[in-house]
N, C-alpha and C positions, 0 to 999 in steps of 0.2 A: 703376206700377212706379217705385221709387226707383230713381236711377243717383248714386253720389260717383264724386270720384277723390280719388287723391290728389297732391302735388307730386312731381315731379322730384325733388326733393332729399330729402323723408318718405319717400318709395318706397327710395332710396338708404341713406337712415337705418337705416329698414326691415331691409333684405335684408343690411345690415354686423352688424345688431345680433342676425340670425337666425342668418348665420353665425357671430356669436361663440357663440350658444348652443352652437350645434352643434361646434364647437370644445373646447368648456371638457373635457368627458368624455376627452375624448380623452389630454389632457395628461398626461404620465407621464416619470418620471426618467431610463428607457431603457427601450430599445422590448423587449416582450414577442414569444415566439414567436407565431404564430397558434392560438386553442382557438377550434374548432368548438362549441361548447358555450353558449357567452359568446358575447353581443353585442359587438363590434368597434367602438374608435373612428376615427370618421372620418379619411379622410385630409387632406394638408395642402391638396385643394383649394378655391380661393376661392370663394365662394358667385357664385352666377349675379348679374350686375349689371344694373340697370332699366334700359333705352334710352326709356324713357315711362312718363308716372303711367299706373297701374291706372288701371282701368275697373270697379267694384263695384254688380251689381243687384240687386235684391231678388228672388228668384223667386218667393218665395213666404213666408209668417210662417215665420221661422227657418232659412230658405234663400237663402242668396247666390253669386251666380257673378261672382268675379271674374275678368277676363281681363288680362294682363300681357305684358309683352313686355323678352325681356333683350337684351344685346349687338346686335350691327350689323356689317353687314357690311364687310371693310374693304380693303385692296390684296392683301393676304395671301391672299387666299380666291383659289381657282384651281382651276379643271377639269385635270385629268391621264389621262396613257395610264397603265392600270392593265393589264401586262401578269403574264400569270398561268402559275403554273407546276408542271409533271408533279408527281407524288403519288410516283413513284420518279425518284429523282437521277438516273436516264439514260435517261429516259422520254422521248416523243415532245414537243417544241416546237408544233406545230403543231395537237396535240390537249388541251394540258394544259389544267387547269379547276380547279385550286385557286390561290387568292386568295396565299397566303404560304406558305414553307416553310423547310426551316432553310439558314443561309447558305451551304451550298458550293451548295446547288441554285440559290439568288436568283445566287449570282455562275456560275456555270455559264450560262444563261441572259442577266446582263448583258455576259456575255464573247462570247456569240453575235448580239446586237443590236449590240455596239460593230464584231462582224465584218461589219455590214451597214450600217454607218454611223450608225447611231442613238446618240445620246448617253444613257444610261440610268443611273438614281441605284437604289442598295442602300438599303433603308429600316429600320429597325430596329422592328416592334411588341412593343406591353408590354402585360403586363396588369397592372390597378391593385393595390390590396393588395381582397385579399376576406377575409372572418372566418376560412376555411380552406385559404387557398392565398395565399401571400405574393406580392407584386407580380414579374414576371420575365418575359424576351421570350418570347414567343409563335409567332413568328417573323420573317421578314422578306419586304419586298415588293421588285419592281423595276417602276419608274416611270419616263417619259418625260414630260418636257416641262410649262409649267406657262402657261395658255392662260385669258384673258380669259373666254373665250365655249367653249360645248361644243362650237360647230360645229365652233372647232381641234383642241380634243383628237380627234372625231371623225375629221377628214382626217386628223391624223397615224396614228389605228388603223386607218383601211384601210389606210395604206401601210407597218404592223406587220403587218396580218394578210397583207401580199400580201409579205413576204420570210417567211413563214413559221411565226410566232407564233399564238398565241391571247392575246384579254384584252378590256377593256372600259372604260369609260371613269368615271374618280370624281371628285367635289367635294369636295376637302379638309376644306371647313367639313364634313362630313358624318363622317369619320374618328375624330371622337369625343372627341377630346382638345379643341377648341377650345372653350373655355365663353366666349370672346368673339363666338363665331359667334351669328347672329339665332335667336330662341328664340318663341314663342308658346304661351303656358302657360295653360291655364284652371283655374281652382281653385273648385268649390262646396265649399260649408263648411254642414254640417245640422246645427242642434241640435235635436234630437230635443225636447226639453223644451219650444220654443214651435214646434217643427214641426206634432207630435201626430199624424204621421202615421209612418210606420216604411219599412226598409231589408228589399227583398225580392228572392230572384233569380225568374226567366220564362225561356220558352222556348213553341216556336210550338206548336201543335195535339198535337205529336211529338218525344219528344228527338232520333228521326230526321228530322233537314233543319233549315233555317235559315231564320231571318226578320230583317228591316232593323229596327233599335234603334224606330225611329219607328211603327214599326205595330205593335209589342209595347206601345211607349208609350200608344198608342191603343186598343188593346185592355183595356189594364186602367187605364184613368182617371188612367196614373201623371204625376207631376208632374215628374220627372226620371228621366235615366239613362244611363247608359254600357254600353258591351261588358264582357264579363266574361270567361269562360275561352278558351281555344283551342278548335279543334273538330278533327276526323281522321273521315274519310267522313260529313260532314255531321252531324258529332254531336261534341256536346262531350267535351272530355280530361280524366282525373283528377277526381279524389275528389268525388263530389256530392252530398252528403246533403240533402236539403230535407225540415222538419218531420219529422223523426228516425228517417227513415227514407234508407240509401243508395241512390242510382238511377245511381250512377257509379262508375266501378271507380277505385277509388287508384292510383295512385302512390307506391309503400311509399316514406317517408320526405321526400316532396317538400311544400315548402311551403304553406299555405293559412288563410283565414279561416275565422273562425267565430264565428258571433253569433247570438244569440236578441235574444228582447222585441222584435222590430223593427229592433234593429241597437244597441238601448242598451247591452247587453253586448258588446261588440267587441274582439278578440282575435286577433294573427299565431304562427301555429307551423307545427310541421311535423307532419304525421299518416300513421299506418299503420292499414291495414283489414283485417277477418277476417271473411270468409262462409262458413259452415260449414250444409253440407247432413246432416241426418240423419234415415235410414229405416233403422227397425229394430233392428239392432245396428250399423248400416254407419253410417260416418260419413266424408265427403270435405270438400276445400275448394274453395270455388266461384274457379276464377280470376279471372275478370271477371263484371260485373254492365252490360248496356247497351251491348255493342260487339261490334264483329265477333270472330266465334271463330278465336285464333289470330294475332290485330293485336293487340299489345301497344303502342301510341303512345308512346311516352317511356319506353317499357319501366319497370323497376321492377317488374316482377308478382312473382307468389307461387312460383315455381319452375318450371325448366325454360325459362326463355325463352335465346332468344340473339339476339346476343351475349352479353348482360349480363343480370343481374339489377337492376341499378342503375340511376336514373331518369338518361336521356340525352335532352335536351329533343329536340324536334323528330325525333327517331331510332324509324323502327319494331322492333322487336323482335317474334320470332313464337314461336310453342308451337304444335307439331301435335298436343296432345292438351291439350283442356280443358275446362271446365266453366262455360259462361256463361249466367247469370240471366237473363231478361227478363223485365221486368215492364211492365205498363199503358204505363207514361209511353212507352215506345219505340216504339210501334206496332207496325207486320208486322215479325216475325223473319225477321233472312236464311233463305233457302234453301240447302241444300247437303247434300253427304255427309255421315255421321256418324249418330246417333241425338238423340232427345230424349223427353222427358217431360213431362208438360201436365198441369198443377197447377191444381188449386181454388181459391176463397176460403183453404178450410182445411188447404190444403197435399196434399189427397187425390189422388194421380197419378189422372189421366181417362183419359187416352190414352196408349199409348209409340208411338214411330213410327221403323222404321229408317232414315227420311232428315230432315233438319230444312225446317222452313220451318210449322208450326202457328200460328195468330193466337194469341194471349193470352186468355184466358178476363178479364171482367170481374171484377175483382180478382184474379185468379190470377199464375201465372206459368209459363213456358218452362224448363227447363233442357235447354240443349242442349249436344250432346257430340260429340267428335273425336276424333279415331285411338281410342288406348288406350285412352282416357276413355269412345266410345262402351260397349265392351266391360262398363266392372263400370255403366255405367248399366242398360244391358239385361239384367244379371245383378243388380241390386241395386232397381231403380223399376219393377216390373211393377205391372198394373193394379189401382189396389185399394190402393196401399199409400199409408198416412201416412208425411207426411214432415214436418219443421221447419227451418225455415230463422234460424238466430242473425244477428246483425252486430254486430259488435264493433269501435269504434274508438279507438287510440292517440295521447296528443299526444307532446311532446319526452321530457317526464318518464316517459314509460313509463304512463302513467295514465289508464283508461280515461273514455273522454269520455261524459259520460248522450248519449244518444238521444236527447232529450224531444221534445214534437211542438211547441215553440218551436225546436228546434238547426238553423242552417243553417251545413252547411260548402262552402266551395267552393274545391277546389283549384287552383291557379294558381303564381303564386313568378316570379323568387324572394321569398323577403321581404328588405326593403329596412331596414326602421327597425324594432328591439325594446329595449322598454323606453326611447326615447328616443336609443337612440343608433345612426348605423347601420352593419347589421350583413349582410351576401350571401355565404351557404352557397352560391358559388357549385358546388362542386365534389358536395356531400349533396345541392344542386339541380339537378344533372347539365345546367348550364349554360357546362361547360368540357367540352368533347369532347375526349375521347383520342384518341390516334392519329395517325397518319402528317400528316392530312390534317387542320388545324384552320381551314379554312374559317369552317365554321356559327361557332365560337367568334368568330373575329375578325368578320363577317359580326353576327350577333346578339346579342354578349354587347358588344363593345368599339366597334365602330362605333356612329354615330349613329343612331337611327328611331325613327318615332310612339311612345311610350310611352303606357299609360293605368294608374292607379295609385289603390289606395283606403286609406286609412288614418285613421287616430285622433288629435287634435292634443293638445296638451296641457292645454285646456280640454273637453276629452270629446266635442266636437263630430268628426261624420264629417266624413272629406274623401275628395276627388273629382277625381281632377285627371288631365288630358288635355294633353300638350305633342306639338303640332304637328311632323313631319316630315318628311324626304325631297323638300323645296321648298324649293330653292337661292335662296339669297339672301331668302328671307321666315320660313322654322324648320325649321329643320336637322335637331333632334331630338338625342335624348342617349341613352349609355352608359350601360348596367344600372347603372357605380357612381356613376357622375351624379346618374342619378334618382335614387338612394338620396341624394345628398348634396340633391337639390334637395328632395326630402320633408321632409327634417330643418330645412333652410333655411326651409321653409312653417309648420314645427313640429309634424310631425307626433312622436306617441309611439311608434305602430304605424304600419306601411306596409308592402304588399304591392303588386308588380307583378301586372297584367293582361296579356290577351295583348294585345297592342300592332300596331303597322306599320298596313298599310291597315284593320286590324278596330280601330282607338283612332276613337272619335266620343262624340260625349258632346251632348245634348240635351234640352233642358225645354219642355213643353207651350205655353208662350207664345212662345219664339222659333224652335221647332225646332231644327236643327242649330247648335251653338254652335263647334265646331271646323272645322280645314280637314283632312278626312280627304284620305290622300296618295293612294288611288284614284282614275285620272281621272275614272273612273265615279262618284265620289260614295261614299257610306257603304254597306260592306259586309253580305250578310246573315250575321248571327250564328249561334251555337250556342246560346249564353245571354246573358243579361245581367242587370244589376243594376239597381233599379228603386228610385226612391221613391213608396210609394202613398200618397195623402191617408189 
């Protein structure tokens, strides 16, 4: 194994000379509204700064991991009382559970602490500028006290929660704003061209349940790899097409990769999907493909969901009448009320059954059905009958994408960097939650955590990159518009986030685990992940 580094001061060079890349686009005579459309230039923040030379191995011919470290921790960093506040302005104090809210309720609140003696500060949060939603407060927090060691901040929230309050205790460096706070970044970088070997996703036995990055790696002789999409009931979320065929339901309009030849075609957009059942003269659209019937995870479905039709990250959305695919890759089909249909090789319905729960026929499929939807299945899939099943997938341009049996897409987002410059739908990536209550947003999108991130640099070569989180005073972890500015900062062209937090690990065949996942328990098991196979 080769190991360089480089210097202190190259490393520094480095990373000023990245950010001015990433810079240059941007520049403009006055500032533009925001278009969803167009890639967004970055904002005015400073590139992440080296606190030590890199550390660059070889992993393997045309594969290198380097590992870095930014910032350091400094007097400023400080644990705090993070007192939290009702969802309605006249709500109970002693039960409330969201993070920030708008300021008559943060000072309602710090006017009740001050009547019990506590000294409490109103904090103002922001969100940064995104491609489709210009920079503006988010809300506000109320905080107490600003404490060396967490032990402090802890004694002072019991003696918050025992006048009354609810709340919990935070690490400023964590907050997301501080890009001087300690960082740990790992970055492989594949050229494909003296790699010779290709960029593939896995999953265990079953897209239902999860397996540890390491024993997927072991299972298919891979030579690297990370986590890749989110999961909801042990199964992964959003758009999954492998060798061009879908095995995962969309997220209409939410981000994702896509790449054939191995990974040498590589490509960030946003995609929509169309399943269309037809027996007969009767024709339906298949809701979902691979999920429980009726859980919509990040919503975005095809009609009828609520709240929303709109992908809202992390948010379930339900439909009590629908029509969901199973195939092979899922194994046993839930059981439940409703009807279903038990398909062939050749689409030929074998069996109808008035409650769900049938195995899959080898090469076949399931279509199972709910409320209303049982009803025209039972009147439209009796036994005997040919059916077809289409898929049809969408990118930004409205333009259908080929299938081929090289196409892997995998949905995830948001995307961070297009065309070079970068660019977070956050809002089309339903990574800004509406409503009363913007927790998750400030919590997920604007706070600091593990990120995991893949994209394209401007030498063609894939990147890989894993920055460490949610471990105070060693990597803090960064902000969805961070990582976007740190990707660009590494030079990526393309970049797409991964799911991130305790599921970010990343690992190759000769050293195993190369990150510090933020689970005490060590690395997560997955839904999927992303693999380099020799």
């Amino acid at each position: 194994m080769q190991r360089t580094s480089l210097s202190l001061a190259a490393a520094t060079a480095a990373a000023t000379v990245l950010g001015a890349v990433a810079a240059v686009p941007g520049a403009q005579a006055a500032p533009q509204p925001p278009d969803a459309t167009r890639p967004q230039p970055p904002s005015a923040t400073r590139p992440l700064q080296p606190s030590a030379p890199p550390v660059t191995t070889t992993v393997a011919p045309g594969v290198t991991l380097t590992s870095m470290a930014f910032g350091r921790q400094d007097a400023d960093d400080k644990w705090t009382v993070h007192v939290y506040l009702p969802v309605e302005p006249d709500g109970p104090l002693s039960s409330a559970n969201t993070a920030l809210g708008p300021r008559a309720t943060a000072d309602r609140v710090a006017a009740a602490l001050r009547d019990k003696g506590f000294a409490p500060r109103v904090e103002e949060i922001r969100t940064p500028d995104f491609a489709d939603r210009r920079a503006g407060t988010l809300g506000w927090t109320v905080r107490i006290g600003r404490y060396a060691a967490e032990a402090g901040a802890s004694a002072d929230l019991a003696r918050v929660k025992a006048a009354g309050f609810a709340g919990g205790t935070r690490y400023t460096p964590q907050d997301g704003s501080d890009l001087r706070a300690p960082h740990k970044v790992h970055v492989m970088r594949v050229d494909l061209r003296s790699f010779g070997g290709s960029l593939d996703t896995a999953f265990g036995p079953t897209l239902k349940g999860t397996e540890k990055l390491t024993d997927l790696m072991a299972a298919a002789g891979a030579t690297a790899g990370v986590n890749a999409q989110w999961f909801y009931n042990d199964a992964p979320g959003g758009l999954y097409v492998k060798d061009g065929r879908i095995i995962g339901s969309a997220t209409q309009g939410r981000a994702g990769i896509r790449f054939s030849d191995g990974g040498r075609a590589f490509d960030v957009d946003t995609f929509r999907a169309r399943v269309t059942l037809r027996a007969g003269g009767a024709t339906a659209e298949i809701d979902g493909v691979n999920r429980i019937p009726g859980e919509v995870w990040n919503c975005g479905g095809v009609g009828g969901d609520l709240p929303t039709e709109k992908p809202q990250h992390d948010l379930k959305c339900t439909d009590d009448s629908e029509l969901v695919r199973f195939t092979p890759e899922w194994g046993q089909p839930p059981s439940g009320a409703g009807a279903e249909a038990v398909l062939d090789a050749s689409g030929r319905v074998i069996a109808v059954n008035a409650s769900r729960g049938a195995a899959v026929p080898a090469g076949g499929s399931v279509i199972q059905a709910t409320g209303a939807s049982a009803a025209w299945l039972l009147a439209h899939l009796p036994a005997g009958t040919q059916t077809s099943v289409t898929e049809e997938v969408w990118d930004s341009r409205n333009s259908k994408v080929p299938l081929t049996a090289g196409t892997t897409i995998l949905q995830v987002g948001p995307a961070l960097v297009r065309d070079g410059r970068v660019s977070v739908n956050a809002v089309g990536d339903g990574i800004l939650r509406e409503g009363p209550d913007r927790t998750f947003t400030y919590n997920w999108t604007v706070r600091a955590n593990p990120r995991s991130m893949i994209g394209v640099d401007d030498r063609g070569r894939l990147m890989i990159v894993v920055v460490d989180g949610r471990q105070a005073g060693y990597s803090e972890g960064l902000g969805i518009a961070s990582a976007a500015q740190l990707m660009r900062q590494l030079g990526a062209r393309e970049a797409m986030n991964l799911d991130g937090g305790g599921s970010s690990v990343m690992a190759t065949a000769s050293a195993g685990i190369v990150n510090r996942p933020s689970d005490s328990t060590g690395q997560r098991a997955l839904g999927t992940v992303l693999l380099l196979r020799p």
